[in-house]
MMTF fields as JSON, N, C-alpha, C and O atoms, coordinates in Angstrom:
{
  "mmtfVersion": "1.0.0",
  "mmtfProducer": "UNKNOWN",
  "numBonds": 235,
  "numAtoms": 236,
  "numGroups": 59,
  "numChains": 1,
  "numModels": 1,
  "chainsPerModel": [1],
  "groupsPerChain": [59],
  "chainIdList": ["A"],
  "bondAtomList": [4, 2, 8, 6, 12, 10, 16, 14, 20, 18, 24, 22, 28, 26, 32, 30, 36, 34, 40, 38, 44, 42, 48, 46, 52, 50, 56, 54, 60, 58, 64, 62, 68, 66, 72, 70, 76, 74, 80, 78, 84, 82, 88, 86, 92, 90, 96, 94, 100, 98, 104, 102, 108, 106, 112, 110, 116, 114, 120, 118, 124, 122, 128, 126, 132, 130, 136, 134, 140, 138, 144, 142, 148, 146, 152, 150, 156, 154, 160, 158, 164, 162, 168, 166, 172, 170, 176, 174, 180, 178, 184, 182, 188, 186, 192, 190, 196, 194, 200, 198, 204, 202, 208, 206, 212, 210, 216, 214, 220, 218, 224, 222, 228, 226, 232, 230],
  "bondOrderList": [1, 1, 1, 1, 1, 1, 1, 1, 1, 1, 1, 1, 1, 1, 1, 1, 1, 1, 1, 1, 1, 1, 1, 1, 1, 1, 1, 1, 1, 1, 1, 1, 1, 1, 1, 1, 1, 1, 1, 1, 1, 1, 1, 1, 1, 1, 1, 1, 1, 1, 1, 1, 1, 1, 1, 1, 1, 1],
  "groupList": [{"groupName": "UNK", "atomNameList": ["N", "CA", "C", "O"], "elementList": ["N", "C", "C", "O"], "formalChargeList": [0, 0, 0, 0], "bondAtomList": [1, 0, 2, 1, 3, 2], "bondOrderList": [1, 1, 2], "singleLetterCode": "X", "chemCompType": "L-PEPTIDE LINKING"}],
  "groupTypeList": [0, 0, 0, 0, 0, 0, 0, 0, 0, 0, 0, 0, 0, 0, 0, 0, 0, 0, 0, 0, 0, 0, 0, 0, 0, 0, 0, 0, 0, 0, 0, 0, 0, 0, 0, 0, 0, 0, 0, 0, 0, 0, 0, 0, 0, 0, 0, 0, 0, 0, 0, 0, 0, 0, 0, 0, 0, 0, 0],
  "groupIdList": [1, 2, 3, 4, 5, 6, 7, 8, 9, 10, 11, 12, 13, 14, 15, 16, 17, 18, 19, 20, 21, 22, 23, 24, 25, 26, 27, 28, 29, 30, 31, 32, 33, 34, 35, 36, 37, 38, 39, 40, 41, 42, 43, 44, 45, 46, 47, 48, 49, 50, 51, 52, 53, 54, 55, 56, 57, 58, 59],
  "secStructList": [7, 7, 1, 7, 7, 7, 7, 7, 2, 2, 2, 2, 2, 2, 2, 2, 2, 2, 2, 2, 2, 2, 2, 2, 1, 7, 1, 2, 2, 2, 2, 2, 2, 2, 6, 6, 6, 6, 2, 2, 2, 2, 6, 6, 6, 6, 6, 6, 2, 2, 2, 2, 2, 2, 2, 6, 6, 7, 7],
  "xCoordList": [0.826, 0.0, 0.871, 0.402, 2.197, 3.235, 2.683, 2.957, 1.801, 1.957, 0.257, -0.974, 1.414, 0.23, -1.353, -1.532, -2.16, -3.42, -3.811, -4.179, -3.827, -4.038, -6.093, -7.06, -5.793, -6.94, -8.124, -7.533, -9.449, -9.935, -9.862, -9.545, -10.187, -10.219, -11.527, -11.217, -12.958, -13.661, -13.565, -14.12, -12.263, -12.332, -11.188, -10.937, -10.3, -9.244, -10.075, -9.456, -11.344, -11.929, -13.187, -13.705, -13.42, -14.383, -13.007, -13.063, -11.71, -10.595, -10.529, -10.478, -10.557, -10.042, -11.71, -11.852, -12.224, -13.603, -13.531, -13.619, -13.287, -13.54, -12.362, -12.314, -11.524, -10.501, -10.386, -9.567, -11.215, -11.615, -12.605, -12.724, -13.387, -14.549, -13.715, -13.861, -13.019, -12.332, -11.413, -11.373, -10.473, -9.875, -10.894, -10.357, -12.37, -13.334, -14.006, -14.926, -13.537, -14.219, -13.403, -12.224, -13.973, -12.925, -12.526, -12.633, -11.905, -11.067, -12.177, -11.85, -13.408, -13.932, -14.882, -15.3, -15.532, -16.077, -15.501, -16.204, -13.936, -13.016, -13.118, -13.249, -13.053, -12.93, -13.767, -13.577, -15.379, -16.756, -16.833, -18.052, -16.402, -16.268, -15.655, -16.052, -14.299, -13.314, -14.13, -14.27, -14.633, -15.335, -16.538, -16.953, -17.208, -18.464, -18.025, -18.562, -16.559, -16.056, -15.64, -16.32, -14.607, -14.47, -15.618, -15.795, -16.342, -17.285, -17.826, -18.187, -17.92, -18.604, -17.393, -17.476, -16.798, -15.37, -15.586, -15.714, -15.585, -15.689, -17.312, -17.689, -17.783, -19.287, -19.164, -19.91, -18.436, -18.597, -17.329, -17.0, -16.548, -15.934, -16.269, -15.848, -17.158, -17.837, -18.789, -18.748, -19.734, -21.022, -19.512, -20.053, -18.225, -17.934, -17.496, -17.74, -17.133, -16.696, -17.964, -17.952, -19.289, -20.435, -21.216, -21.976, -20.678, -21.001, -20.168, -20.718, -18.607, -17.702, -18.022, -18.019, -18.339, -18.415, -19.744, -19.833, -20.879, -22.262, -21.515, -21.469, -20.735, -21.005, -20.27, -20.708, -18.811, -18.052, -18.638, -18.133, -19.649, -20.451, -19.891, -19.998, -19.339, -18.205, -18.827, -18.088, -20.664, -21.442, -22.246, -22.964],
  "yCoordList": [-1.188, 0.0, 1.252, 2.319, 1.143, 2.377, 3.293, 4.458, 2.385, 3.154, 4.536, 4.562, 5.365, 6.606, 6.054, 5.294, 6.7, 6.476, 7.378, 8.496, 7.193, 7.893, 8.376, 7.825, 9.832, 10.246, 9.906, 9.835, 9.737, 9.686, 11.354, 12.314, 11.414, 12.84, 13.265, 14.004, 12.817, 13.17, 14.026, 15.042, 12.843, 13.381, 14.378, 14.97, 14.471, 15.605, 16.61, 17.674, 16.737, 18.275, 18.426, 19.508, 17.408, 17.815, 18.727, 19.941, 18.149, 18.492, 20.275, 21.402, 19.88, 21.734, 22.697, 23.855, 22.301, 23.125, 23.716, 24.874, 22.24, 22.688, 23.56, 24.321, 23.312, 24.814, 25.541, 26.381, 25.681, 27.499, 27.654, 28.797, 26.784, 27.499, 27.89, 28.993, 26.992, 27.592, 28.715, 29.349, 29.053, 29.926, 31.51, 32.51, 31.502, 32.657, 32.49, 33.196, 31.714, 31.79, 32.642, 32.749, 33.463, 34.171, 32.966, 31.792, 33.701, 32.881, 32.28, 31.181, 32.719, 32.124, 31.457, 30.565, 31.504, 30.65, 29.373, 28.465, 29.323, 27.824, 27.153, 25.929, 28.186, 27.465, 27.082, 26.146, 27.601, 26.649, 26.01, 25.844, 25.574, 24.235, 23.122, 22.181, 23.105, 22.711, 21.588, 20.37, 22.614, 21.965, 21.26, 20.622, 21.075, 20.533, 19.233, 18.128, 19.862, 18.435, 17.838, 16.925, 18.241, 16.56, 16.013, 14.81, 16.89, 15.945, 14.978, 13.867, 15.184, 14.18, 13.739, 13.36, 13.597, 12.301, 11.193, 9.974, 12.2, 11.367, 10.514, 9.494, 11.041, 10.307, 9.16, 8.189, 9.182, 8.542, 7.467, 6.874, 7.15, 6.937, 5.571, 4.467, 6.39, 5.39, 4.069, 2.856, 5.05, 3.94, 3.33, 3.052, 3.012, 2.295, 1.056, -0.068, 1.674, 0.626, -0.483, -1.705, 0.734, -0.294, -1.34, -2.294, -0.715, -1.244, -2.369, -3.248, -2.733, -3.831, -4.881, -6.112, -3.851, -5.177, -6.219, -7.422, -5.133, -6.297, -7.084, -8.277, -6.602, -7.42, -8.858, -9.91, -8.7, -9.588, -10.539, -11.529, -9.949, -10.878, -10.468, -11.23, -9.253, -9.241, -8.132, -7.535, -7.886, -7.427, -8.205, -7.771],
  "zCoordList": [0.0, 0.0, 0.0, 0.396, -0.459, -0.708, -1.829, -2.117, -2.381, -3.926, -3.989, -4.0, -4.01, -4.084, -4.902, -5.853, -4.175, -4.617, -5.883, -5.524, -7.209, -8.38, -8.109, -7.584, -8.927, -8.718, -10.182, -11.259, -10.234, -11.667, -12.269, -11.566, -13.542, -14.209, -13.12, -12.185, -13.228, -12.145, -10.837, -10.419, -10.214, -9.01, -8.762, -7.712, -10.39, -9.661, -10.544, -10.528, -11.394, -11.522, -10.066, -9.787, -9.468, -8.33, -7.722, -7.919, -6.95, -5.99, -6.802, -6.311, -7.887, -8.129, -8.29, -7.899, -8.6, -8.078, -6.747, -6.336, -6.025, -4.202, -3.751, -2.785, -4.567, -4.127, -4.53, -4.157, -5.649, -6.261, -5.351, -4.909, -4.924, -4.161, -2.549, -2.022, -2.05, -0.844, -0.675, 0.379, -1.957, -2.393, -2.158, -1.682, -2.571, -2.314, -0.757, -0.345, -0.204, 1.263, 1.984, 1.644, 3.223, 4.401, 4.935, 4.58, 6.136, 6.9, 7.813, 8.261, 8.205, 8.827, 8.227, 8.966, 6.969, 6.582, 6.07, 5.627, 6.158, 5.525, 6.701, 6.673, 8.503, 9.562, 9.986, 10.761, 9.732, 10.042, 8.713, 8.654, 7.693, 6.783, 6.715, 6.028, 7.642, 8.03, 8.995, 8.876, 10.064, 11.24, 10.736, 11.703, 9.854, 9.243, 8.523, 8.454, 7.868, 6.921, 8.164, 8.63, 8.757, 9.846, 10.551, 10.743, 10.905, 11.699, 10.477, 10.866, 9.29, 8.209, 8.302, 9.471, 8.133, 8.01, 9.269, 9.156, 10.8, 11.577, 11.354, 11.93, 10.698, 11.28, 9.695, 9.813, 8.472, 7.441, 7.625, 6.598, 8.923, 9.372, 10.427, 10.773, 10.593, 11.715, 11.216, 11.425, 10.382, 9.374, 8.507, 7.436, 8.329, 7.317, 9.117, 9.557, 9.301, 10.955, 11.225, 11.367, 11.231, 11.734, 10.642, 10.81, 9.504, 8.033, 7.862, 7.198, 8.374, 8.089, 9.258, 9.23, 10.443, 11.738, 11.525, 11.771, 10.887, 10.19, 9.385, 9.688, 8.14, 7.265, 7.463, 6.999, 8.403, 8.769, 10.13, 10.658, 10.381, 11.517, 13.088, 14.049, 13.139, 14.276, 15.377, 16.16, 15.324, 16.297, 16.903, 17.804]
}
């Protein structure tokens, strides 16, 4: 798993959208987005945890 993760054309024009759009945010609107994206990381984070322990039988 050394080997860098390649992006699709897709997802490296979504990656540069979202940083033209962050590029026009203040400083405080990147830092309440910031705080909105991790909590979705932590919470899409979690449903893949509770999603593998069903599927592997391990609840």
């Amino acid at each position: 798993m050394n080997q860098p993760i390649k992006l699709s054309i897709e997802q490296e024009f979504s990656l540069r959208s979202f940083a033209d759009q962050v590029q026009q945010m203040s400083r405080e609107q990147a830092q309440e987005f910031l705080i909105v994206l991790h909590k979705q990381m932590i919470i899409q984070k979690t449903m893949y945890q509770e999603f593998l322990k069903h599927e592997w039988h391990l609840d």
